[in-house]
C-alpha positions in Angstrom: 53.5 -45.9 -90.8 53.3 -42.7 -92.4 54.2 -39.5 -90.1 52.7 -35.8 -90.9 55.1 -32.7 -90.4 53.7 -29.7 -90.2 55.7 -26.6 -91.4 53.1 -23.9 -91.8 54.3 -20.7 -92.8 52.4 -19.4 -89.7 53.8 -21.4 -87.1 57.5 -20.0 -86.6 59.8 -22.8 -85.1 63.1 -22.0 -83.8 66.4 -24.5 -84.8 64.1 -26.6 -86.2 66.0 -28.9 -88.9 64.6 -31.7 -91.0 68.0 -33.6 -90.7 66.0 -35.2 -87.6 63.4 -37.0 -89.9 64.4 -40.2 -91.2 62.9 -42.0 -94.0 62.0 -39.2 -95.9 61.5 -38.2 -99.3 60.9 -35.0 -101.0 59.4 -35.8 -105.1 59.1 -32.8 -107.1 57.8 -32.5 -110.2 58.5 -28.7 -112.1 57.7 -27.9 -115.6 59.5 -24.4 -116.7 60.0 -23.2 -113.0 63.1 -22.8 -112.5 63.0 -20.3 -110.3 60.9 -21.6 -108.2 62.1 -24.6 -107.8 65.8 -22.6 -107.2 63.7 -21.3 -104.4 62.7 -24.5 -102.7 65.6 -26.2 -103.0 67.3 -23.0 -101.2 64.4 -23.4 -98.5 65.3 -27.4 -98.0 68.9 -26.9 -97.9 68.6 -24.0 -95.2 67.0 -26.4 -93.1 69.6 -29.2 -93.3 67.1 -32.3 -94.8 70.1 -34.8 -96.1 67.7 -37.4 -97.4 66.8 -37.8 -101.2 65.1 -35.3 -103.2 63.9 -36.6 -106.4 63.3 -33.8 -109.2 61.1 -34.8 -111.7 61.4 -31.9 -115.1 59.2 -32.1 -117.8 60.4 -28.9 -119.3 61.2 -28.3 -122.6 64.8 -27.1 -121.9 65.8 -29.0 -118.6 68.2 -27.4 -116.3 69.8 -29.9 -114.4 73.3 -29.0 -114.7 72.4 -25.4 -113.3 70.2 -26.9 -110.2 73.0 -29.8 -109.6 75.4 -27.1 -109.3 73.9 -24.9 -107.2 72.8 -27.7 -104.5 75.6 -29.9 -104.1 75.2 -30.9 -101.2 71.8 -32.5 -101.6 71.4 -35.7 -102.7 69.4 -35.1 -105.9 68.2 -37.5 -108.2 67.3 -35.0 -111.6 65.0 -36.6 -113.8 64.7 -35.4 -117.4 60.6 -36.6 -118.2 
């Protein structure tokens, strides 16, 4: 069964880490945002998910080397489209 987290911006939660939740994916898909997606890798990191995020780029000039160095310790699976 699935299960719904909710993390609204609005709802502050204090030492609240996603290394709880098991069976959990995160799938991105970015095209020419590397900032942004800098940015929520930085937010998924801060709160200590250790499951597998799966970056899907469809940018012209991928930046996977840049993102894989700057998160090593999530487990990334970078996806050149």
């Amino acid at each position: 069964m699935y299960k719904i987290v909710n993390l609204a911006p609005f709802e502050k939660k204090e030492n609240y880490f996603l290394n709880q939740l098991t069976d959990v994916s995160f799938l991105i898909k970015t095209l020419e945002r590397p900032e942004q997606l800098i940015n929520l890798l930085y937010s998924i990191q801060k709160y200590k998910f250790n499951g597998p995020v799966i970056i899907a780029d469809d940018s012209k000039n991928p930046y996977k080397d840049t993102i894989l160095s700057l998160f090593p310790n999530l487990n990334i699976t970078y996806i050149n489209l």
